[in-house]
C-alpha positions in Angstrom: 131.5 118.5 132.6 129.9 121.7 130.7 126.4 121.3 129.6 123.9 124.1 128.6 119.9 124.5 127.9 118.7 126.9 125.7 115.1 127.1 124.2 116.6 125.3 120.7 120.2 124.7 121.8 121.7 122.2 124.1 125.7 123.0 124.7 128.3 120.1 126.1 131.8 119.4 125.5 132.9 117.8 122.3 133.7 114.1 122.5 135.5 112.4 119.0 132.0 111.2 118.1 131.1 114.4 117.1 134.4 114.1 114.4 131.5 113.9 111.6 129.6 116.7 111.9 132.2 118.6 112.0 134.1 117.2 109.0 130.6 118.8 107.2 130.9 122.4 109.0 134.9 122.4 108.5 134.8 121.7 104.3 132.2 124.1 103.6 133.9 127.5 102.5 131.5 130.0 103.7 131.1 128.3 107.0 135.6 128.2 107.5 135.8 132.1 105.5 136.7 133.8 108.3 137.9 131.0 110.5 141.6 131.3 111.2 143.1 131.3 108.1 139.8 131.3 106.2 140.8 127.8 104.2 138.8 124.4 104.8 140.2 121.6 106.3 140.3 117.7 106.1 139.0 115.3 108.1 142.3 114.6 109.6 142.7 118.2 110.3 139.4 118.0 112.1 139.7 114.9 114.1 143.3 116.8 115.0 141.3 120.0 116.2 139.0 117.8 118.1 141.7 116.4 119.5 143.3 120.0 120.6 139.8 121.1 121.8 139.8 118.0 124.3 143.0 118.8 125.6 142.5 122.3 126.0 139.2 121.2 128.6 142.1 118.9 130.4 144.5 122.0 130.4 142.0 125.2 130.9 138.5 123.4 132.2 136.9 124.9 129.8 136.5 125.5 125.7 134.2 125.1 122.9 131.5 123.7 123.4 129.4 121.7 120.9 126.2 122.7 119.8 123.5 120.0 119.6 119.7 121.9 117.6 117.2 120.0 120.2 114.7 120.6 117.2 116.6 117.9 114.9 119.6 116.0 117.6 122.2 117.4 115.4 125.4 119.1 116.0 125.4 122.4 114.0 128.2 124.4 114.9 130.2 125.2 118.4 130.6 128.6 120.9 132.9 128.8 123.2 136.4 129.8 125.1 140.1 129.8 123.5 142.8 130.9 125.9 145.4 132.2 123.6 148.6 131.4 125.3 150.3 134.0 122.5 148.0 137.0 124.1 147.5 135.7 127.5 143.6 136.1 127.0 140.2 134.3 127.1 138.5 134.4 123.1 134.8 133.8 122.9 133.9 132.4 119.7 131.4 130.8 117.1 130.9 129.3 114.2 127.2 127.7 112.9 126.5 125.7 109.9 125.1 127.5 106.8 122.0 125.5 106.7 120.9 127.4 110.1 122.1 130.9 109.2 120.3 133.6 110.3 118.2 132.5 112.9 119.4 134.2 116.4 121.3 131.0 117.0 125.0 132.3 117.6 123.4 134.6 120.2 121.1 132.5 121.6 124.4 130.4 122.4 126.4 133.2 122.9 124.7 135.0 125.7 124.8 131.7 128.2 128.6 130.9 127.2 129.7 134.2 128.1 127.4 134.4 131.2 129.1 130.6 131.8 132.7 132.7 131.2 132.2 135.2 134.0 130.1 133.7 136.5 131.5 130.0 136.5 135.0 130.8 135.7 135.6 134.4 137.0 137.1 135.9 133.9 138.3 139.1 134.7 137.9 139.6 130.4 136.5 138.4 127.2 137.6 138.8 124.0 136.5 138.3 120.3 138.5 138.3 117.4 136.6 139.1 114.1 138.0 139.6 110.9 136.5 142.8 109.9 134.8 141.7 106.4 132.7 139.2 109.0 130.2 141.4 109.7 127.4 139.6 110.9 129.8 138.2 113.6 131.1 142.2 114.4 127.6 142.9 115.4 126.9 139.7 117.3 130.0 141.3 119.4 128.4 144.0 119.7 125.1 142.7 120.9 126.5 140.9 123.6 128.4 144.0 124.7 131.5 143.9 123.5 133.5 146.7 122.4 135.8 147.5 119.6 139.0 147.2 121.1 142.3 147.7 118.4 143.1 145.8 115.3 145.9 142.7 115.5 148.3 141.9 113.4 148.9 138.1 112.8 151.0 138.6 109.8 148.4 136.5 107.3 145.6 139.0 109.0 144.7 141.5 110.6 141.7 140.7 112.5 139.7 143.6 114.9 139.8 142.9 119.0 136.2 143.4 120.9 136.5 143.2 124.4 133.9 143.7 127.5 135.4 143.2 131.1 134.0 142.0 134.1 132.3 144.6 135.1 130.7 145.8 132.4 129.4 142.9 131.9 127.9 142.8 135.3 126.8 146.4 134.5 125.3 146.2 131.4 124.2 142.0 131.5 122.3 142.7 128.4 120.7 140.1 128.2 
């Protein structure tokens, strides 16, 4: 089972009691804008994705992860792995509620996740995919040393592609 300290986050795998708190981060619109297809969803649609997330720990042994603010005991967002079946490669991703915005929190996650990524499970890759009006996300890629890769085409978007491999991970660890 995953489970990761940081100096305000604590990072474990979601279990259905955590259905909730995410009900509250998936209906806010800012928080879902660049989130698949940038729309809200219900609580069934949650509980469903919760669902999906538990399976893909049974399928891949890993995923996203929740994550818990020590400060307060709450769950306020989730980082963590999507293997895209469609692309045949490992997504890193984030998401935070907007009541913790702009505090170093998505990086402070971030940074073990991916070190978790290619350490623990020997990815040979990493990708993020950022819809390019998400800035603030763009340069959290960057940050962690990721590197604008191409633009994809989903048909309903087309999103950018950072990537950072192996060893330039290993090269760089940045942080």
């Amino acid at each position: 089972m995953f489970e990761l300290e940081t100096g305000r986050l604590h990072l474990r795998e979601f279990t259905l009691d955590d259905v909730p708190a995410l009900v509250a981060l998936d209906s806010d619109p800012e928080v879902m804008r660049y989130i698949g297809r940038g729309v809200t969803y219900t609580p069934d649609q949650t509980e469903a994705a919760v669902h999906r997330m538990l399976e893909h720990y049974r399928r891949h042994g890993y995923g996203m992860y929740a994550l818990v603010y020590k400060p307060e005991d709450v769950v306020i967002g989730r980082c963590g792995f999507k293997f895209w079946e469609e692309l045949g490669r490992v997504e890193i991703g984030w998401l935070v509620a907007r009541a913790y915005w702009g505090q170093g929190l998505a990086y402070e996650a971030a940074q073990p996740v991916m070190a978790y990524g290619f350490e623990q499970q020997n990815f040979s890759e990493i990708i993020a995919i950022i819809d390019r009006p998400n800035l603030a996300s763009s340069k959290l890629a960057e940050k962690l040393g990721m590197r604008f890769e191409r633009e994809l085409d989903f048909g309903y978007k087309t999103p950018d592609c950072y990537r950072i491999d192996r060893a330039e991970f290993f090269r760089r660890k940045v942080f």
